[in-house]
N, C-alpha and C positions, 0 to 999 in steps of 0.2 A: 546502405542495407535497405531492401525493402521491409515492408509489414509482413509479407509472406515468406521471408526467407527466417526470421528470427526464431529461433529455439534455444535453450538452457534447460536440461535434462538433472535431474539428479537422482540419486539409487530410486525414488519412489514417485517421482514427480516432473512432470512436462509444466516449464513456466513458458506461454509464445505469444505470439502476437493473434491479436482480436478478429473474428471472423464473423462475420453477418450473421452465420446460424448462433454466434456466442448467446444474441439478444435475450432472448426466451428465456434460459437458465439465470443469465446476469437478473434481468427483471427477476426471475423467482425467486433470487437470493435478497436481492436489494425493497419485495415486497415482502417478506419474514418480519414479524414485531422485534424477536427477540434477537437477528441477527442487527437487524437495524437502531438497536435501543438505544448507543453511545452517539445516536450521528442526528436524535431529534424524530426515530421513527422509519415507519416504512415509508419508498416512493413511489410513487405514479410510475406506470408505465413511459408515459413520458420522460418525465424526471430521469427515469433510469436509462431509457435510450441518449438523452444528452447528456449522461455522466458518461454511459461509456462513447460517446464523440468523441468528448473531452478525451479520453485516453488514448484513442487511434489520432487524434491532434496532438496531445506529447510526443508518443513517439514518430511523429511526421516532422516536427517543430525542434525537439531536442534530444534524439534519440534516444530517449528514455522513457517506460510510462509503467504504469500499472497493468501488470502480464495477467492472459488468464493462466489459469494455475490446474491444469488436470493430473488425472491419475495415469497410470503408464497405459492403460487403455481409452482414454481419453474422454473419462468421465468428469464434467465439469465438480471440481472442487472450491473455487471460487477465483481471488486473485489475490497478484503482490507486486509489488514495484516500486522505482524511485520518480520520482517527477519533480520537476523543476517549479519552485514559487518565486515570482517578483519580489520586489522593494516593496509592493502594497501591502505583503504580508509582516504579522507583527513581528517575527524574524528579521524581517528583510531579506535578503534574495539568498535563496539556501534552499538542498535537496531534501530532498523528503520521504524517509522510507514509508509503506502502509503494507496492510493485509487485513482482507477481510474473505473469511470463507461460510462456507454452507454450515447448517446446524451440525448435520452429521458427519463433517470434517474435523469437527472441534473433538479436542483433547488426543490428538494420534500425532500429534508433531510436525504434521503439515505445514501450519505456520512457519514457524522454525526453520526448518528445512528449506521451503521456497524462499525466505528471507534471507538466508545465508547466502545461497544464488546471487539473488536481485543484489545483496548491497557487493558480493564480488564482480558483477557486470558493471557495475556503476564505479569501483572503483577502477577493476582492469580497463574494460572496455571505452568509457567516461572520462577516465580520470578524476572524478572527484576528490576534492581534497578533506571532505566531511559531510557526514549524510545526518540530517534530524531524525529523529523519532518523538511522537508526542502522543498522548493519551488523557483522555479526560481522569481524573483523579479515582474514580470507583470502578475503571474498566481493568480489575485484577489479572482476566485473561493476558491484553496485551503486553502489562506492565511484567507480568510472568513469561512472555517473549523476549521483551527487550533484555530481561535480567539472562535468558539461556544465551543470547546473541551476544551478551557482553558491552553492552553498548556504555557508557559513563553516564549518568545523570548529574545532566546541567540547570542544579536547582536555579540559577541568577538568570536563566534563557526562560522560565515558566509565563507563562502569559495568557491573559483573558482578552478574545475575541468576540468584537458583536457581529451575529453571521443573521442576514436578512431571513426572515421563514423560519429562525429558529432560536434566535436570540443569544443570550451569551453563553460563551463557550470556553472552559478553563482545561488550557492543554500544559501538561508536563513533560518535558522537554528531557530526552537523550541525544545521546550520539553517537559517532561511529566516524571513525579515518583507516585508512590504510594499512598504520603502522597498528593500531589500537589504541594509541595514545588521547589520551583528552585534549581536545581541540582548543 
């Protein structure tokens, strides 16, 4: 599959693959204080063009990554995806669901919605046999996702990360399979 051929459509939402013009929107979403507030802040312009590298390299690397996320007119909304983390991470090697959108995306269900996509791609499409979700302990939004998504919380998977440039980081741990079952 190319980066160009990829789409997942749902009643409200175009989840695809990354296009050069995404840059400027992604940067505006990812320089926001208060969208940025759970990740250490807003980034550089920099910074935000080598995040989204990173994600047109998932889905290069393991056909998976972090979709941009628009509206049926193809208004950037933000993104969502699974992406694949090594053994380096405190997990060890396991999927990863995320989302993160623009201010004025929040509270219309957007999240939701593209997230139910992304972890059906990852399990049809993939195969995965269980996708993480994690959240720092005061981010109510996401944790009010994961609970609509159904996911299980896996309190004995919780774990505290030292991340460089931003020090520690204490994420709470869900999940998600196939069947629904707790992994």
């Amino acid at each position: 599959m190319s980066l160009a051929e990829f789409v997942v459509a749902t009643n409200r939402l175009i989840l695809r693959s990354w296009r050069s013009t995404d840059a400027r929107d992604f940067a505006e979403m990812n320089a926001d204080a208060e969208v940025m507030a759970d990740l250490g802040g807003p980034l550089s312009r920099e910074q935000s063009d080598q995040k989204l590298e990173r994600f047109v390299r998932s889905f290069r690397n393991d056909g998976l990554t972090r979709w941009v996320v628009t509206d049926r007119d193809g208004g950037f909304l933000g993104y969502c995806g699974v992406v694949k983390h090594d053994h380096g991470h405190p997990l060890g090697e396991h999927h990863e669901i995320g989302w993160r959108l623009t201010r004025p995306s929040w509270g219309q269900g957007y999240a939701t919605e593209a997230a139910t996509a992304a972890l059906a791609d990852a399990f049809d499409r993939i195969g995965c046999a269980e996708v993480f979700a994690y959240t720092a302990p005061d981010n109510a939004r996401s944790q009010a996702v994961m609970a609509k998504l159904g996911l299980t919380r896996r309190l004995a998977r919780d774990f505290s990360h030292h991340y460089d440039g931003f020090g520690t980081w204490k994420g709470l741990v869900w999940s998600a399979t196939p069947t629904g079952e707790a992994g």
